[in-house]
C-alpha positions in Angstrom: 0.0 0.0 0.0 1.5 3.4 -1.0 1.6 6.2 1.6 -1.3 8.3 0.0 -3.3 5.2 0.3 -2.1 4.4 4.0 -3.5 8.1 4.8 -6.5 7.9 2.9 -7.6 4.6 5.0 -6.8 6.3 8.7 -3.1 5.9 8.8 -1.0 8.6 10.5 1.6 10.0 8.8 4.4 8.1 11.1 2.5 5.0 10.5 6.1 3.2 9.4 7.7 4.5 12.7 5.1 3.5 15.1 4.7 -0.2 13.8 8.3 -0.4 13.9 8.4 0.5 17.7 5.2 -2.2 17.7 7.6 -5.1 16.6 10.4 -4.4 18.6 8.5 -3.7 21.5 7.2 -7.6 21.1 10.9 -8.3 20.9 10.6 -9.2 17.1 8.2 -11.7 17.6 4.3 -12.6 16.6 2.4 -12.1 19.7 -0.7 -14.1 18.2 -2.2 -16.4 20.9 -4.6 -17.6 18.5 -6.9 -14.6 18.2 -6.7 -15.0 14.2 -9.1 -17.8 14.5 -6.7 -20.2 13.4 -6.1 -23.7 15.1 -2.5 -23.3 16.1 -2.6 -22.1 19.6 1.1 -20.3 20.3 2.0 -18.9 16.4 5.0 -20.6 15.3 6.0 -17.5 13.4 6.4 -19.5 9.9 4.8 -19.3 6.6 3.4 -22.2 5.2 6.5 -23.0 3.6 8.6 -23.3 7.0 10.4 -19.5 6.8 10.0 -17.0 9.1 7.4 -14.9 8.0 7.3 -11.3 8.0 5.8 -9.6 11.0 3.2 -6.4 10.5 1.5 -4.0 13.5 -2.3 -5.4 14.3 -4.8 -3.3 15.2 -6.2 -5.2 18.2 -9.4 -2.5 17.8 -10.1 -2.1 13.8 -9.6 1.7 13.8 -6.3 3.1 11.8 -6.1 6.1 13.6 -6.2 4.2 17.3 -2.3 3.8 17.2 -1.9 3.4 21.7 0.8 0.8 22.1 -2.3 -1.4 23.8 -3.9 -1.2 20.7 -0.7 -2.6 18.8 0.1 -5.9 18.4 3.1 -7.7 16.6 1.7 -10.4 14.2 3.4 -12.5 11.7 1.7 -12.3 8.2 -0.2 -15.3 8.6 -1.9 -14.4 11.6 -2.7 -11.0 10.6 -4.6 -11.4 7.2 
């Protein structure tokens, strides 16, 4: 997503700072517990084809613009789409 479109959906300006602070915060780990409604309990952190996957900032409340550290959440790519 381009940076226009980031801030046309909610996003704040600092949007690439502020998930960056997210991840390392979670110590550069998915901090899914299983809230993505998928059967694997504690996330493994993988893709389906074994690699690490990349990790994004979750919105724990849908709402862009609600950007709290309690509202942020590290989640590997599988658990957060």
């Amino acid at each position: 997503m381009t940076k226009a479109t980031m801030e046309a959906k909610g996003y704040p300006t600092n949007w690439a700072s502020i998930a960056t602070a997210c991840i390392a915060r979670a110590g550069h780990a998915c901090e899914c517990r299983g809230e993505c409604g998928k059967a694997h309990g504690d996330c493994s952190g993988l893709d389906s084809k074994g690699r690490k996957a990349a990790l994004q900032a979750a919105h724990q409340q849908p709402e862009p613009s609600d950007c709290r550290p309690e509202n942020l959440r590290s989640f590997c790519s599988p658990c957060h789409l």
